[in-house]
C-alpha positions as CSV (number, residue, x, y, z in Angstrom):
1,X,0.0,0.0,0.0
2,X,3.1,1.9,0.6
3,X,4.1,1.9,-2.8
4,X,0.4,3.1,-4.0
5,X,0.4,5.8,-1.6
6,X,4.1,6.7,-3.2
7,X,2.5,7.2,-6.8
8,X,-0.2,8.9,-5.4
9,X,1.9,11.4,-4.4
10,X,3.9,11.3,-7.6
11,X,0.9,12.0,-9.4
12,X,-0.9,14.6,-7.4
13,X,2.2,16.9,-7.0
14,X,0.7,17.8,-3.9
15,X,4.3,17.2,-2.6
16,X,8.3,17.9,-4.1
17,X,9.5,14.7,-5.3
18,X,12.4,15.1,-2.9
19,X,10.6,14.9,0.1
20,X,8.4,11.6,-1.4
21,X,10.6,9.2,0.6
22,X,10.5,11.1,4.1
23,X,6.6,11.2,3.9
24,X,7.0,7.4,3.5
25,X,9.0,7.1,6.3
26,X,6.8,8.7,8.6
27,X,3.5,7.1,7.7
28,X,6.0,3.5,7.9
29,X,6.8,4.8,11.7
30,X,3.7,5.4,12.6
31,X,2.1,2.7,11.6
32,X,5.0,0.3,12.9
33,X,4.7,2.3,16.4
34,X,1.3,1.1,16.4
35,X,1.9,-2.3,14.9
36,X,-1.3,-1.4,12.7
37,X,-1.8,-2.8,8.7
38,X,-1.5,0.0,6.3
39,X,-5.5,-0.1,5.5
40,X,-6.5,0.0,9.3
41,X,-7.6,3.9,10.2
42,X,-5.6,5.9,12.7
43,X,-7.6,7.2,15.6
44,X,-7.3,11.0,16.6
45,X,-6.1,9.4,19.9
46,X,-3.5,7.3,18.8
47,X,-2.6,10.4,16.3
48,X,-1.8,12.6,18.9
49,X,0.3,10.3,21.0
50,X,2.2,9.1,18.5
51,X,3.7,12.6,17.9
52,X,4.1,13.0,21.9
53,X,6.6,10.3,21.8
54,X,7.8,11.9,17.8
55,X,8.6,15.3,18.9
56,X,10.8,14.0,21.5
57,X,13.3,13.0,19.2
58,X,12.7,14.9,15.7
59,X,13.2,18.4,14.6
60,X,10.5,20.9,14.6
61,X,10.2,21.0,10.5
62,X,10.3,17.1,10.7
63,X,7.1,17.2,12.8
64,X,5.3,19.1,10.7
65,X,6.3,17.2,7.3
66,X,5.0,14.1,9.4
67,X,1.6,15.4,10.2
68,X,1.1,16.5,6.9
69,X,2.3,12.8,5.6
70,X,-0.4,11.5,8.3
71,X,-2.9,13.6,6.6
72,X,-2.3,12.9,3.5
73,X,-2.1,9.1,3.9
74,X,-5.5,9.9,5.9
75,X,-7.1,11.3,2.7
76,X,-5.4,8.4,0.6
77,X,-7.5,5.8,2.5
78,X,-10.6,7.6,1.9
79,X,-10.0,8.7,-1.4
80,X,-13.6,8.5,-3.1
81,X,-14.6,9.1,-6.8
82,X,-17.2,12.0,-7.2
83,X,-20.5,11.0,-8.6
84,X,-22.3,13.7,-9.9
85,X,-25.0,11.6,-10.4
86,X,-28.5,13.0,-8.7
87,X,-28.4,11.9,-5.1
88,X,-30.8,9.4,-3.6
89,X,-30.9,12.0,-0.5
90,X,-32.1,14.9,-2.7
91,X,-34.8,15.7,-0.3
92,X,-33.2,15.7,2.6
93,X,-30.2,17.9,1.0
94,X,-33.0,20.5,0.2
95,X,-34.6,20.6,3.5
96,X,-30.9,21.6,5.1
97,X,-30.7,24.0,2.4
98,X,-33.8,25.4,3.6
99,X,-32.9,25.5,7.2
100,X,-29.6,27.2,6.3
101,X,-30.8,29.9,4.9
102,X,-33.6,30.7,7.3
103,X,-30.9,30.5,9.9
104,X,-28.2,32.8,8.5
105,X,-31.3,35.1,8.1
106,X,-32.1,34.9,11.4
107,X,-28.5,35.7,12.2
108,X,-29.4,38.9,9.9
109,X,-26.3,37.4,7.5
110,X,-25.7,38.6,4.6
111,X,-27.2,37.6,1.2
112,X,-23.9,36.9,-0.3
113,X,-22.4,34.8,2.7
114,X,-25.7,32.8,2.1
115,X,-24.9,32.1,-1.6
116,X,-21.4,31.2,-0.3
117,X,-22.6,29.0,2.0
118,X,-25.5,27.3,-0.4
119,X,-22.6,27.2,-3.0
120,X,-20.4,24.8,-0.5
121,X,-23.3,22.8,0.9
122,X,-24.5,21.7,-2.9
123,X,-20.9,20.7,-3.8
124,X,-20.0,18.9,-0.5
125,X,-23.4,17.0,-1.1
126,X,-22.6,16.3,-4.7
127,X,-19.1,14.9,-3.0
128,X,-20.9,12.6,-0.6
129,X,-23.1,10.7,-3.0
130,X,-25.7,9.1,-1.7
131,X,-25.1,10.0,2.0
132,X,-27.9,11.5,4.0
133,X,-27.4,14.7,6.0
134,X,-28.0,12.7,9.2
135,X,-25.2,10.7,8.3
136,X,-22.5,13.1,7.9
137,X,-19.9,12.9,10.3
138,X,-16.5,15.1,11.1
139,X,-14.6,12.7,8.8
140,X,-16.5,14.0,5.9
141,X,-15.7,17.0,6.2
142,X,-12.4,16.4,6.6
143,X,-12.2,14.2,3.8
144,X,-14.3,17.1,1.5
145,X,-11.3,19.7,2.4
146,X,-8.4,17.6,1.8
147,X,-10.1,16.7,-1.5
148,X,-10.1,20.5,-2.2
149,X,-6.7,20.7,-1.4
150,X,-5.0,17.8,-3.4
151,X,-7.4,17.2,-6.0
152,X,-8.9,20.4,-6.7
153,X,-5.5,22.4,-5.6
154,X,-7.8,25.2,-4.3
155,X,-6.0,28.6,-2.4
156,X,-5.5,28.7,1.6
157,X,-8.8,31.4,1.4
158,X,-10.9,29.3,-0.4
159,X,-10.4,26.1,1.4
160,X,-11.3,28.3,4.6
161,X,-14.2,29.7,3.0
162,X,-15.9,26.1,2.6
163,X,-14.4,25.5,6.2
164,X,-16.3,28.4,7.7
165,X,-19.7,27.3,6.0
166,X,-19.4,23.6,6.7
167,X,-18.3,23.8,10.3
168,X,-22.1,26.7,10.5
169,X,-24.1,24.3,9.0
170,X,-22.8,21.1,11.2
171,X,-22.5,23.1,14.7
172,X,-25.2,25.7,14.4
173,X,-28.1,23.6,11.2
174,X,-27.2,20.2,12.3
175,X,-26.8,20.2,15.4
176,X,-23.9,18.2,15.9
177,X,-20.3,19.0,17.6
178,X,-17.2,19.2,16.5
179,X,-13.9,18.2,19.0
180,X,-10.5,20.1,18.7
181,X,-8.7,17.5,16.7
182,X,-11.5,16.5,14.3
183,X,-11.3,19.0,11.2
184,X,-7.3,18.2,10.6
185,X,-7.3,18.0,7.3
186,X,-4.9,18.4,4.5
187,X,-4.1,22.2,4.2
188,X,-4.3,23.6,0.4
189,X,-0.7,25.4,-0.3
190,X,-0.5,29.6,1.1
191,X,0.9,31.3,-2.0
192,X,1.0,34.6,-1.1
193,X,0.3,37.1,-4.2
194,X,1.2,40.6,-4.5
195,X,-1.7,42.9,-5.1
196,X,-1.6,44.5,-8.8
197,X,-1.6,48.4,-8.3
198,X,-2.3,50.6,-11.1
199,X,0.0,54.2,-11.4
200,X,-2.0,57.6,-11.2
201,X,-1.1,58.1,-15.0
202,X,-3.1,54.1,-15.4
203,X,-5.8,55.5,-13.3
204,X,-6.3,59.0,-15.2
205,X,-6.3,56.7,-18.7
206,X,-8.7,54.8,-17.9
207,X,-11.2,57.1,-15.8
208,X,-11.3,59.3,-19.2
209,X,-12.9,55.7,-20.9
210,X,-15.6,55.8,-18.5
211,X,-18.5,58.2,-18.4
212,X,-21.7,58.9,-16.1
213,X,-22.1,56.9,-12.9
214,X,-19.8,54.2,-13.7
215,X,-17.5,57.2,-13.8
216,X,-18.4,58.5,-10.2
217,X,-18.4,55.0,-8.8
218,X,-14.7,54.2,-10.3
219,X,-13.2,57.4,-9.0
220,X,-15.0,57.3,-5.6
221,X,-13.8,53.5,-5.1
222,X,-10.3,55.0,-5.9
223,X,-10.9,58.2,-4.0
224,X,-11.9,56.6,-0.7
225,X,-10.0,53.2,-0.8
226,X,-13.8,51.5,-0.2
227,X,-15.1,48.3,-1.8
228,X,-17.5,48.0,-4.6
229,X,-19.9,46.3,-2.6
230,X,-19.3,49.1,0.2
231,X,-19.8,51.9,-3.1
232,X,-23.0,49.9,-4.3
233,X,-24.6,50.1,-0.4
234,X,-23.8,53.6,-0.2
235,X,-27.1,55.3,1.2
236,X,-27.6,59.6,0.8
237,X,-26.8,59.5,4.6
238,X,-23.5,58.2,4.2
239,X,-22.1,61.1,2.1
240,X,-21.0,64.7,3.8
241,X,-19.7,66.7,1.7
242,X,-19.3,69.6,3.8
243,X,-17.3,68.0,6.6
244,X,-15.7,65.5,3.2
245,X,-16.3,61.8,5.1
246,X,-17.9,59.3,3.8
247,X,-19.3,56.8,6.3
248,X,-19.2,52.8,5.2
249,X,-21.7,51.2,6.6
250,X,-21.5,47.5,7.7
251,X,-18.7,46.6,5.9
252,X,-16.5,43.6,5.9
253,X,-17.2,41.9,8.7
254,X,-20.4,43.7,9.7
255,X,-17.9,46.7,11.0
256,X,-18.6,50.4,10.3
257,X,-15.5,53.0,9.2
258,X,-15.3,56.7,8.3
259,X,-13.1,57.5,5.3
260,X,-11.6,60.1,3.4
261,X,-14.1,62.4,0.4
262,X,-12.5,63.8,-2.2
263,X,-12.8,67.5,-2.6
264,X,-12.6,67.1,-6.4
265,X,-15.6,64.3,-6.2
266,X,-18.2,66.7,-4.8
267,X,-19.5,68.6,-7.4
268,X,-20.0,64.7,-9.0
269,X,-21.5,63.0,-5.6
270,X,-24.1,66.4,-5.8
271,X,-25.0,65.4,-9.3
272,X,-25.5,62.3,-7.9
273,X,-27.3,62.8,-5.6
274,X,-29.7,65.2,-7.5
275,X,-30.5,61.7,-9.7
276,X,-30.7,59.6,-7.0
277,X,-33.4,62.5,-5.4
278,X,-35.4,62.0,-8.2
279,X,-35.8,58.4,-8.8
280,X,-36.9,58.9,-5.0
281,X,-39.7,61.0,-5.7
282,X,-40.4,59.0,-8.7
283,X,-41.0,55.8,-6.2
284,X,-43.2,57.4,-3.7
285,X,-45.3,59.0,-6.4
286,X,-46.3,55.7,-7.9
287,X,-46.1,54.0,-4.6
288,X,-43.4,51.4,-4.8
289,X,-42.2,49.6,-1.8
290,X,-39.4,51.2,0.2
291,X,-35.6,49.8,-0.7
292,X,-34.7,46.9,1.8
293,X,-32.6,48.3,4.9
294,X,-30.0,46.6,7.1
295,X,-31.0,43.8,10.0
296,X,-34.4,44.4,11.6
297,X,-34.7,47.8,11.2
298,X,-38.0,47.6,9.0
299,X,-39.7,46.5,12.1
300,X,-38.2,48.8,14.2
301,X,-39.0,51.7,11.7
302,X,-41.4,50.4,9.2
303,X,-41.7,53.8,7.2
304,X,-38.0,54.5,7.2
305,X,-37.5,52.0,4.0
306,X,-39.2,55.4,2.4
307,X,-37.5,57.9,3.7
308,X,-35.0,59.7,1.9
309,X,-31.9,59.2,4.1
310,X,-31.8,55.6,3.1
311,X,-32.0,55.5,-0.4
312,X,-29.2,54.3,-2.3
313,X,-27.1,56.7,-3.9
314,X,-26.4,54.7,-6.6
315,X,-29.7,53.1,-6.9
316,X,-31.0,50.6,-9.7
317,X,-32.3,52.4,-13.0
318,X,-34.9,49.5,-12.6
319,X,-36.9,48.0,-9.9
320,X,-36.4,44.1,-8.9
321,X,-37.8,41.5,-7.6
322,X,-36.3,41.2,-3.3
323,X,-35.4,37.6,-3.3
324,X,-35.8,37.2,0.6
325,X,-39.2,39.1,0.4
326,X,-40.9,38.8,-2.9
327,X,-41.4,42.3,-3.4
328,X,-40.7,44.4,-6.2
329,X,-38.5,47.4,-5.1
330,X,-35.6,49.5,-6.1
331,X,-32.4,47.7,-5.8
332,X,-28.6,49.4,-5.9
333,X,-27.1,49.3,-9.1
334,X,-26.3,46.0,-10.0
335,X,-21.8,45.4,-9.3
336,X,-22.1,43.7,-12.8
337,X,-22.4,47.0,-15.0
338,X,-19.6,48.5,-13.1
339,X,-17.2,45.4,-13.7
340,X,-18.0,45.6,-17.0
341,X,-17.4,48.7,-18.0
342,X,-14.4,48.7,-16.0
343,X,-12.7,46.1,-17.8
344,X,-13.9,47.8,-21.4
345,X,-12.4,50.8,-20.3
346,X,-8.9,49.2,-18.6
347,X,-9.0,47.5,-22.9
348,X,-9.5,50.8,-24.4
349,X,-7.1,52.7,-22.3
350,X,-4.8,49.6,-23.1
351,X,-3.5,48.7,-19.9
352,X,-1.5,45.2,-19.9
353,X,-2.3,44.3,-16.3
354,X,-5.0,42.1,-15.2
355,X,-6.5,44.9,-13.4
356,X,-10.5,44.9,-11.7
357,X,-12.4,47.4,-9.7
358,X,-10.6,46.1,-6.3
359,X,-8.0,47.3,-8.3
360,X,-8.4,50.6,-7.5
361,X,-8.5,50.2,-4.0
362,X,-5.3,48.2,-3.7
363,X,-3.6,51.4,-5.6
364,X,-5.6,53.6,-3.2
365,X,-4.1,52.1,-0.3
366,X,-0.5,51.9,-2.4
367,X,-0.2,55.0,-3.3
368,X,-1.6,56.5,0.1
369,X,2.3,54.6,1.3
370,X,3.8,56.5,-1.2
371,X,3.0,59.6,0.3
372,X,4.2,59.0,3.6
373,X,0.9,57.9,5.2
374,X,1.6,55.8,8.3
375,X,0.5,52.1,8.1
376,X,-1.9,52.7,10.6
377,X,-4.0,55.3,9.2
378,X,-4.2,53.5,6.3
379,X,-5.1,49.9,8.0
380,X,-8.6,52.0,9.7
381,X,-9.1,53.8,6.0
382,X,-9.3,50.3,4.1
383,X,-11.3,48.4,7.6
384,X,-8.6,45.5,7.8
385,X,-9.1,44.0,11.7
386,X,-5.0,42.8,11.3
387,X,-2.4,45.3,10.2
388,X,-0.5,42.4,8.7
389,X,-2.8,42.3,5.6
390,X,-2.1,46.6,5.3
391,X,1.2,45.5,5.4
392,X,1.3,43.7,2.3
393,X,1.2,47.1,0.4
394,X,4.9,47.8,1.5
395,X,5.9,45.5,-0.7
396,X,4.4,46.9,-4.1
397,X,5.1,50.5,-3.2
398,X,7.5,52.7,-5.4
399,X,9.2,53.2,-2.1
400,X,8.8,52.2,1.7
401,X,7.1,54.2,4.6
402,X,11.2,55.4,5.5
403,X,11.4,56.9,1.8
404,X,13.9,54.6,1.0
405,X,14.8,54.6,-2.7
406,X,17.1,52.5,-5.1
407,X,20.9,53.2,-5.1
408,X,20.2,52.9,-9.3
409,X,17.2,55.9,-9.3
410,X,19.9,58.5,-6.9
């Protein structure tokens, strides 16, 4: 079984060849500590004390290359074909689809964590087969993200993503607990990627290919370092002009932030603004249902969905139907029609970087560096919770918060 296990590693080039025979080696000394045959299943209990006794004598690095041989081999014994074939369970599947989604509603989640979330629970039911709900277990789920990681060689990020929404539905949907050790699954690989930052000159270029609102949105993305989603939920509320703050509302990770209005955006957000006021009155004149508002607030304040404070600013040129509600009302504009212009005006202005609206931010926050803005300032502008993901900025800037240049450019 050894000798499988070796060309499964061969094959997968989930691991350097080099290191092939060491992973042997360890799964061979585990399973010779234990006197166990190759196709018995290591417990989480003898797991643990077999690398009490490893430690002991083994280098730090060597101890992690063995767990990650242990898991490996773990995943190698349960390796299972996918069946996309429809599920004898389909019912049942639905039902805790159902029950998701009421829940995260109830937990006043957001509507796209719970597409995320659906997303993951359809494919790790398509990956079980046949299996029930009721008959998932912790080793599943294991199983599902090491199979992310080797087979389908997903990023750290997204294997955490399906983590996060598994781990909700099992704890908080089904009920069922999770110990310490049982989610130790193979770990998908952290690349870490520098962000691509467009210069001012890129910026201007491609700012004079867009026109209108798509205009207003680019440059206030750029201008105020905020996310498009954060731009799209922008209500008239949010924006003063005179005091030039813009307040983000429930951002990433539910979290309010002030940031920084451009003096030369004004005249455009009061343009804006004046449109917006007028597919406003436009709505209460033929009596259309107020736009949807944040948490519970609509029964707290059941007219305030009408008042003008909480309109969008960039409201929907259409109305829509509310998926969670079933009412027709007036959305924000949809992200879609930015991206695309975006990406016709990055072509036109003929840019060779793979650049997208987060774009902007991530040359927000760059060139803020390169004007001697502290790291700080910057990390509450963007909301990041750690200043280590700020930090990644230093290393695309023209030069570093000390103003420290190339020997070649003095």
């Amino acid at each position: 079984m050894l000798e499988e296990f070796r060309r499964f590693l061969a094959e997968k080039k989930s691991v350097h060849e080099k290191a092939i025979p060491w992973y042997l080696r360890w799964v061979s000394s585990c399973f010779e500590f234990y006197n166990l045959d190759y196709a018995e299943t290591l417990s989480d209990k003898q797991n643990q004390d077999f690398f009490v006794q490893f430690a002991r004598n083994h280098e730090d690095w060597q101890v992690r290359q063995a767990k990650e041989a242990l898991r490996l081999f773990k995943y190698f014994q349960g390796t299972v074909s996918i069946d996309n074939t429809k599920k004898q369970s389909e019912p049942e599947w639905k039902a805790l689809e159902d029950n998701t989604s009421n829940l995260l509603r109830l937990k006043h989640r957001a509507q796209n964590t719970e597409k995320t979330y659906l997303t993951w629970l359809r494919s790790f039911a398509i990956y079980l087969g046949s299996k029930s709900p009721e008959q998932v277990t912790s080793d599943d789920i294991q199983q599902y993200l090491s199979y992310l990681a080797v087979e389908r060689k997903v990023a750290t990020s997204t294997q955490n993503q399906a983590l996060n929404a598994l781990v909700f539905v099992y704890r908080q949907v089904l009920n069922k607990e999770l110990g310490e050790h049982e989610l130790d699954a193979v770990r998908a690989n952290y690349k870490r990627r520098l962000p691509i930052v467009l210069t001012r000159n890129e910026i201007q270029s491609i700012f004079a290919q867009l026109s209108g609102t798509c205009k207003t949105m680019a440059m206030l993305i750029y201008g105020c370092g905020i996310r498009l989603q954060e731009c799209l939920n922008l209500r008239i509320k949010d924006v003063d002009c005179e005091r030039g703050m813009l307040i983000v509302r429930a951002g990433k990770g539910d979290k309010d932030r002030r940031t920084v209005l451009p003096e030369m955006l004004k005249q455009a957000i009061t343009e804006q603004i004046s449109q917006a006021k007028t597919l406003h009155e436009l709505d209460r004149k033929n009596v259309v249902a107020g736009v949807c508002l944040p948490d519970a607030l609509t029964r707290k304040y059941p007219n305030a969905n009408k008042e003008w404070a909480w309109f969008w600013l960039f409201p929907s040129r259409s109305l829509s139907v509310d998926p969670r509600t079933n009412i027709a009302r007036r959305h924000h504009a949809h992200p879609a029609t930015l991206q695309k212009a975006f990406k016709s005006a990055v072509e036109s202005a003929d840019i060779a970087k793979q650049a997208s609206i987060h774009t902007l931010r991530h040359s927000f926050a760059t060139h803020l560096l390169e004007n001697g803005y502290d790291i700080r300032t910057i990390q509450e502008l963007l909301g990041h919770n750690s200043l280590q993901t700020t930090m990644i900025y230093t290393h695309v800037a023209g030069k570093n918060i000390l103003g420290v240049k190339s020997p070649l450019d003095q």
